[in-house]
C-alpha positions, 0 to 999 in steps of 0.5 A, a space after each residue: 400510478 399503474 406506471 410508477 408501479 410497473 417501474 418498480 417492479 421492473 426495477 426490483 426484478 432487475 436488481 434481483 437479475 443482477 443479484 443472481 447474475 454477479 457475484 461482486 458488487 461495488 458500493 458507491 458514491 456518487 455525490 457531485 458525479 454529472 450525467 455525463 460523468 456517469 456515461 462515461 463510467 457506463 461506457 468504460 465498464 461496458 461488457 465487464 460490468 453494470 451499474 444500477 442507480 435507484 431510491 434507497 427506500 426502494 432499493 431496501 424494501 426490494 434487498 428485503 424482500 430478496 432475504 428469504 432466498 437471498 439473506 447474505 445480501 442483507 450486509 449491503 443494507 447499512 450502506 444503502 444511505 445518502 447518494 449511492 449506487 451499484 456496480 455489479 460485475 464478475 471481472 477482477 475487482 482491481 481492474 473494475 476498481 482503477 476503472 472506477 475511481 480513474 474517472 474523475 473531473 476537475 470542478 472549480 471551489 465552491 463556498 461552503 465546500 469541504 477542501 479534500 486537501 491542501 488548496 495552493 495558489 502558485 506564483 505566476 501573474 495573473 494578467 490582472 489590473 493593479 486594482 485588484 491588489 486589495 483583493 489579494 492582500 486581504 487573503 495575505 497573498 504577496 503580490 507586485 505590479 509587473 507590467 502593468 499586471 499583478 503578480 503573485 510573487 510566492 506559493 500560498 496555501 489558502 485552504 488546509 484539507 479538511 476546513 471549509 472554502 470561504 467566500 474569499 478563497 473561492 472568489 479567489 481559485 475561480 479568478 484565477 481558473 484554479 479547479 482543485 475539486 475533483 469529483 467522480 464515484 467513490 467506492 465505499 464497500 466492496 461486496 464479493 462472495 458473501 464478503 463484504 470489505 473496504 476498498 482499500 483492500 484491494 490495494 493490498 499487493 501479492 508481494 505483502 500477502 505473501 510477506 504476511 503469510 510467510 510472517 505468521 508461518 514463522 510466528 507460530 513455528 517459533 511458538 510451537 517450538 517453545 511450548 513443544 505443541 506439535 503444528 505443521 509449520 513446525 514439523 520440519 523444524 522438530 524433524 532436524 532438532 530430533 535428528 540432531 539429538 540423535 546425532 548427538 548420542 550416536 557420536 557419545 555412545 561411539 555407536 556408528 551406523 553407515 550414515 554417520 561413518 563420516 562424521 564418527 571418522 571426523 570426530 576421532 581423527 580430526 587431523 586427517 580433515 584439518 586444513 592445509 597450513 597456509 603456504 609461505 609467501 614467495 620470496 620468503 626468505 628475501 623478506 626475512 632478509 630484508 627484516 635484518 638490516 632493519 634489525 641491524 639499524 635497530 640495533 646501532 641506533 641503540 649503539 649510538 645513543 648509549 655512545 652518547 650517555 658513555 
């Protein structure tokens, strides 16, 4: 009893160490995830970041009795449930997640599983004897005898994502050496700075954020607009919108100050800026000679016809 009690409060002055020590923590899952697996993460996060794994009656009690020097920490509470642990780092949140979720394994179907997607069989032959034909025909698999082996003929979706994997389908996969699992840590919360949010924030891209910030600027310089409610997004719009106006009653009232002598000029005297003609097109006379012919033929076509009426 004095050695479990030792360990726990190693532990809890670990998690606490931890707590003080980074400022971002990954909640994950780590169902299905082997020893081995779990060295390997270890491993890839080495200098960079520290998982610590432990009960999660322990690791509530320890959090709350951190609560009084530490209460933003007490977010993590609800997600300390079912088969997790912790991923305490300082280092960017993307390269800590890729390093997370890359590490994955491949794991043959299990009966009773929940198929994470779509779970195909492709043609191919199998090397088996012709005895097994039954076997595949009760799965609805279209298979031949070729060379004394059976052979799948076409590509057979046996187990759509989300339902369980029957006895048959995982008799099936492991015949054929088929591993559509893959198990590895699961992120299911990401703590950072006293912020908590899924995962999938992070895949969230600079492009889109400024895409998102540049679009609310827009909106809300476009409402200030309509109301006439001063806001700094609007400033610069409202700025040339009065200049304009200004603009506007200088030209009216003929009042010219230095800065508008162009523009007053232009307005009174247009044709003094009024653009070129287009030039004629070289030849222009051959071309309006080539035009008569055209008109002549007209013309004693016309003749002809009214010769043949006459």
């Amino acid at each position: 009893m004095g050695g479990i009690r030792e360990k726990k409060i190693e532990y809890f002055s670990r998690l606490r160490e931890y707590l003080e020590q980074y400022k971002s923590i990954f909640v994950v899952g780590v169902d299905n995830v082997s020893s081995q697996q779990m060295h390997q993460v270890r491993k890839a996060l080495r200098g960079r970041g520290v998982i610590l794994m432990g009960k999660n009656t322990m690791v509530r009690r320890a959090v709350r009795g951190f609560l009084s020097e530490l209460p933003q920490y007490e977010r993590l509470l609800p997600f300390v449930k079912g088969n997790v642990g912790f991923v305490f780092t300082n280092d960017s949140l993307k390269d800590i997640k890729e390093t997370i979720v890359s590490n994955k394994v491949a794991a043959p179907a299990r009966a009773g599983a929940i198929a994470p997607g779509d779970i195909w069989v492709t043609s191919m032959n199998t090397g088996m004897e012709p005895g097994k034909t039954s076997f595949f025909q009760a799965l609805g698999v279209p298979t031949k005898i070729a060379r004394g082996t059976i052979e799948i003929t076409s590509d057979v979706k046996v187990v759509e994502a989300g339902n369980r994997v029957g006895q048959s389908e995982a008799a099936l996969l492991n015949l054929l050496n088929v591993s559509p699992f893959t198990f590895g840590l699961v992120i299911t919360q990401v703590y950072d700075d006293g912020q908590l949010f899924p995962a999938s924030i992070l895949d969230i891209t600079d492009e889109e954020l400024v895409g998102h910030f540049v679009s609310a600027v827009t909106t809300i310089a476009s409402v200030s607009l309509a109301v006439g409610y001063p806001t700094l997004p609007a400033v610069g719009h409202t700025i040339i919108n009065s200049y304009k106006d200004l603009l506007a009653v200088a030209v009216a009232s003929k009042y010219v100050y230095p800065e508008i002598e162009e523009l007053q000029d232009r307005v009174e005297n247009p044709e003094k800026y009024a653009s070129a003609a287009p030039a004629a097109p070289a030849g222009g006379a051959p071309a309006a000679e080539e035009a008569k012919p055209a008109e002549e033929e007209e013309e004693s076509d016309d003749d002809m016809g009214m010769g043949l009426f006459d």
